[in-house]
C-alpha positions in Angstrom: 84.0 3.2 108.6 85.4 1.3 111.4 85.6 -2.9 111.0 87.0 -5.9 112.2 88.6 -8.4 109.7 87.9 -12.0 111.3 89.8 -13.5 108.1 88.9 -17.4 108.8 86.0 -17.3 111.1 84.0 -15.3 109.2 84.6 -15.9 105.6 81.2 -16.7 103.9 82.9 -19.6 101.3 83.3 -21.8 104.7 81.0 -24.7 104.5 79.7 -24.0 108.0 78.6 -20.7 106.6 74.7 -21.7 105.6 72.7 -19.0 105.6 71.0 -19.0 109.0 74.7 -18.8 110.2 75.1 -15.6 108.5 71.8 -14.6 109.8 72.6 -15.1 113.6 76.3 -13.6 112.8 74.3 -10.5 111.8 72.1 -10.8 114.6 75.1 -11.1 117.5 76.6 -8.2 115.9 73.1 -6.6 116.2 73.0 -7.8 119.8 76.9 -6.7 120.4 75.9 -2.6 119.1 73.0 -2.4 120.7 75.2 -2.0 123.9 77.2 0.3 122.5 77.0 4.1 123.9 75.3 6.2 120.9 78.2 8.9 121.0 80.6 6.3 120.1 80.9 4.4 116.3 79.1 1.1 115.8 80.9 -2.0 115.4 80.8 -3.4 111.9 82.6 -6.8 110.2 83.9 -6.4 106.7 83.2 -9.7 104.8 85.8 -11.5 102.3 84.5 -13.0 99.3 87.6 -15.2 97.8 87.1 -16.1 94.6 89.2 -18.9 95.0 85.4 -20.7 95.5 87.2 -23.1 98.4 90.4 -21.9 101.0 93.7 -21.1 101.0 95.0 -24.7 100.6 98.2 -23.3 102.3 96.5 -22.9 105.6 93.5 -25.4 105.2 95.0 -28.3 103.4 91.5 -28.8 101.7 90.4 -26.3 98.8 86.5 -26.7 98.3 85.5 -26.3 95.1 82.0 -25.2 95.1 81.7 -24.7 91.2 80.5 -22.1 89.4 76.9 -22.3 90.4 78.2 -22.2 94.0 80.6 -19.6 93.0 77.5 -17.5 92.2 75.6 -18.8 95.5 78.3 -17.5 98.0 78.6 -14.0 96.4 74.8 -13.7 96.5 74.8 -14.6 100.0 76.9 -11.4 100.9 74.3 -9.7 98.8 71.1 -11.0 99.5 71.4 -11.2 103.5 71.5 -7.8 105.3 71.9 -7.3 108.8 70.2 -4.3 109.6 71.1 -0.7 110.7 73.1 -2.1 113.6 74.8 -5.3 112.0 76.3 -3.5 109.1 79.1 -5.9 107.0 80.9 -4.1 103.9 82.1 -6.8 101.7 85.6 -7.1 100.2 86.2 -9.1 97.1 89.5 -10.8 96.9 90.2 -12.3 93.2 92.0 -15.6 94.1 91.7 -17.7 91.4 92.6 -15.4 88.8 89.2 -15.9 87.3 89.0 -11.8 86.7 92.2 -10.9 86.7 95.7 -12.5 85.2 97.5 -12.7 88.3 95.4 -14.5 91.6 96.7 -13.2 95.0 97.3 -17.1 95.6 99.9 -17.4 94.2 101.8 -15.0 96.2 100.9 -17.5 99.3 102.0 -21.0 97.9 100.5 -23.5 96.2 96.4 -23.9 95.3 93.6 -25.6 93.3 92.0 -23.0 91.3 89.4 -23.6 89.0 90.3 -20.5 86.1 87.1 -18.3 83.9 89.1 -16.3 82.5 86.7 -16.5 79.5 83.6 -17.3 81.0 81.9 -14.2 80.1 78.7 -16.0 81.2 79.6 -16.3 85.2 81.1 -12.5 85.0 77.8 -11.2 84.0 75.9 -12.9 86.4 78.0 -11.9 88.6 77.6 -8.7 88.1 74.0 -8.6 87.8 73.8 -9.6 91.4 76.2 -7.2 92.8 74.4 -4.3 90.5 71.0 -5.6 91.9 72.0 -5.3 95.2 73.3 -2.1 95.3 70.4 -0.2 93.6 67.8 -2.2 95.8 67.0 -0.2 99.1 65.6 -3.5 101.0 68.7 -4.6 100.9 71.0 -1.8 101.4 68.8 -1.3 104.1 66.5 -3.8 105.3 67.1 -7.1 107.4 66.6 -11.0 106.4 64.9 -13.3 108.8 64.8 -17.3 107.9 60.9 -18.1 107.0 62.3 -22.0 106.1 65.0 -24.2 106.4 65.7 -27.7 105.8 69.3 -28.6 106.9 68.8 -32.0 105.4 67.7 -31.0 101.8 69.7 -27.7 101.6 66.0 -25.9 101.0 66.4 -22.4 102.3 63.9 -19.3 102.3 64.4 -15.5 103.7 62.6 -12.6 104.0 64.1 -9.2 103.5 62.6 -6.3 104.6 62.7 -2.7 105.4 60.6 -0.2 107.1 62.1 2.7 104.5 60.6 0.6 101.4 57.3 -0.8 100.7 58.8 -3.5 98.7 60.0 -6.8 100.4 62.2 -9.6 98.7 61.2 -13.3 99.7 64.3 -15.6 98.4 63.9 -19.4 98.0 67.3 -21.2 97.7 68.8 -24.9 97.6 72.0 -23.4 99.7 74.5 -26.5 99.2 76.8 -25.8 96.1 77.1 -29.1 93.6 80.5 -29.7 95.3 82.2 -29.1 98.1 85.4 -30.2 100.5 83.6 -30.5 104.1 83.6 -32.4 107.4 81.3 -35.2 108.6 80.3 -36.1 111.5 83.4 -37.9 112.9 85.6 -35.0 111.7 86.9 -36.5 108.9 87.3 -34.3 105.8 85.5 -35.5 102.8 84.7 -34.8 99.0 80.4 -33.9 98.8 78.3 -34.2 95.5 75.3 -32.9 96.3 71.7 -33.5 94.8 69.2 -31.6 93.3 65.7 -31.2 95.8 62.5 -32.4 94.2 58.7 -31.8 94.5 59.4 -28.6 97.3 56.7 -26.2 97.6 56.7 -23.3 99.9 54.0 -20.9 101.2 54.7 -17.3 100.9 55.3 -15.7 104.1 51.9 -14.6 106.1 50.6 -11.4 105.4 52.5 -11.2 101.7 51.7 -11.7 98.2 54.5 -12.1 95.6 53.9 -9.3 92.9 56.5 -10.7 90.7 59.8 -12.9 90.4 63.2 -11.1 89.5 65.0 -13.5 86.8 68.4 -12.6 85.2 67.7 -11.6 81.5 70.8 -13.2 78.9 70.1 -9.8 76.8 70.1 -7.1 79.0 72.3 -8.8 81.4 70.4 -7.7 84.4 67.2 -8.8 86.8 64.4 -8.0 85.8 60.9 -8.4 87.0 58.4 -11.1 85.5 54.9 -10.6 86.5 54.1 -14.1 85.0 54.7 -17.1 88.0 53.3 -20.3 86.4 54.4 -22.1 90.1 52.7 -19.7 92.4 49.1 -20.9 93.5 47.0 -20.2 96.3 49.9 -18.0 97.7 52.1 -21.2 97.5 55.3 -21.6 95.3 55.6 -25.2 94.2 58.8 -26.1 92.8 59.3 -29.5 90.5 63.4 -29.4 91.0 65.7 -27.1 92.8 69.2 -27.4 91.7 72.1 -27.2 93.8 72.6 -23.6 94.4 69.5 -22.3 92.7 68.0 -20.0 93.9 64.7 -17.7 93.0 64.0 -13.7 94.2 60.8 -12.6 94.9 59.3 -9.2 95.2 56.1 -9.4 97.6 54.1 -6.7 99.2 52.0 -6.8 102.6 48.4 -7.5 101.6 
C-alpha cells in the first residue's frame, strides 16, 4: 500500500489533534481520492502513534505529557475513528519512551522527558485490548465516524461509527482532553494544562438508534466485552454523573 508520512502535521499526540480534526483529516483525504482516476492507487496517510505521550523535545522544545489515561486516549483515537473506503490511514507505532521495550528510539535523537511503564502491566493490557478490539470489529475496519457532539469547551466528544457491510454501529462518548498536557493559548504562549473532570453531561443517542449494549474492558479476561446492563441509559438518553479526563465509553447501537 502506497502512503505519505506527514511526520509533524499529522501526528495524532499533537494537541491540535481533537477528534473532529482527525475527522475532517479523514474527510479531505476522502475529498482529495475522490478525484483520483479509478485505474490508479488511492492516496492513503500512515499515522504515527509515539509513545513518547508528548513530542520529540529535540524538535519541539515542549514534551506534553498527556499521562497514562491520555496515553490510552490517543491510541484509541487511531482506533476508534475510521475514515472510510477512500480515507484509509494505517497506523505505525513508534515505542518512544521505552515503555515496551528497553531501549526508546529517543534516545537515538537527543535528549527527552519520558514517563517509563516498563512494569505497568495494567496500561499494556488495556492497550492491547483496544488495538485487539479494533481489529476484529468490521465497523471499524470498515465503517466511517461522523461527530454527533462536541463541546470544545468541556472536552465532551461523541461519534458515530458506521458501516453499510455491518448491521452493528458503535456510538463513542469521550471527554477528549488528557489530565495533562503541554499546549498553546491564545496569545501563543506555551503553557502547562491540568484539565478537569466534566460533570452532570447527558447525551441523547443518535436519531434512529438504540444502544443494545456498552463494551467495558474486563480486568479478567483482559478484553471488551459487551454488558447488556446500562444503569445511565433512559429514554434513549445517556446521563453521565462525571466524565474523567480522557474517559471514554463504547456503545453498540442498532437502527430501530
Amino acid at each position: 500500500m502506497a502512503f505519505d508520512l506527514l511526520w509533524g502535521s499529522d501526528i495524532i499526540s499533537q494537541y491540535m489533534k481533537t477528534v473532529s480534526r482527525v475527522v475532517e483529516d479523514n474527510e479531505q483525504l476522502e475529498e482529495y481520492n475522490k478525484t483520483i482516476d479509478k485505474n490508479t492507487g488511492k492516496l492513503s496517510i500512515l499515522k504515527i502513534y509515539n509513545n513518547q505521550d508528548g513530542e520529540f523535545r529535540e524538535i519541539n522544545q515542549y514534551p506534553g505529557q498527556l499521562g497514562e489515561a491520555g496515553a490510552l486516549f490517543k491510541w484509541f483515537k487511531f482506533k476508534f475513528i475510521p475514515g472510510g473506503e477512500l480515507s484509509s490511514r494505517p497506523v505505525m507505532f513508534v515505542d518512544g519512551d521505552e515503555s515496551f521495550t528497553k531501549t526508546g528510539i529517543e534516545s537515538v535523537i537527543g535528549a527527552e522527558e519520558s514517563m517509563k511503564r516498563n512494569n505497568n502491566y495494567e496500561f499494556f493490557e488495556k492497550f492491547d485490548a483496544i488495538n485487539r478490539f479494533a481489529l476484529n470489529n468490521e465497523v471499524l475496519l470498515k465503517g466511517k465516524a461522523k461527530i454527533i457532539g462536541n463541546n470544545k469547551d468541556t472536552g465532551f466528544i461523541s461519534w458515530l461509527v458506521t458501516s453499510e457491510t455491518s448491521k452493528e454501529s458503535l456510538f463513542v462518548v469521550a471527554n477528549e482532553k488528557p489530565p495533562t498536557e503541554v499546549t498553546r493559548n491564545s496569545a501563543g504562549e506555551v503553557v502547562n494544562v491540568e484539565n478537569n473532570p466534566i460533570f452532570s453531561i447527558e447525551t441523547l443517542v443518535p436519531k434512529d438508534f438504540s444502544v443494545v449494549s456498552e463494551y467495558v474492558f474486563d480486568r479478567e479476561d483482559l478484553d471488551f466485552s459487551g454488558k447488556t446492563e446500562i444503569n445511565n441509559l433512559s429514554d434513549n438518553k445517556l446521563c453521565f454523573e462525571k466524565l474523567e479526563p480522557s474517559e471514554f465509553h463504547i456503545y453498540k447501537v442498532l437502527a430501530k
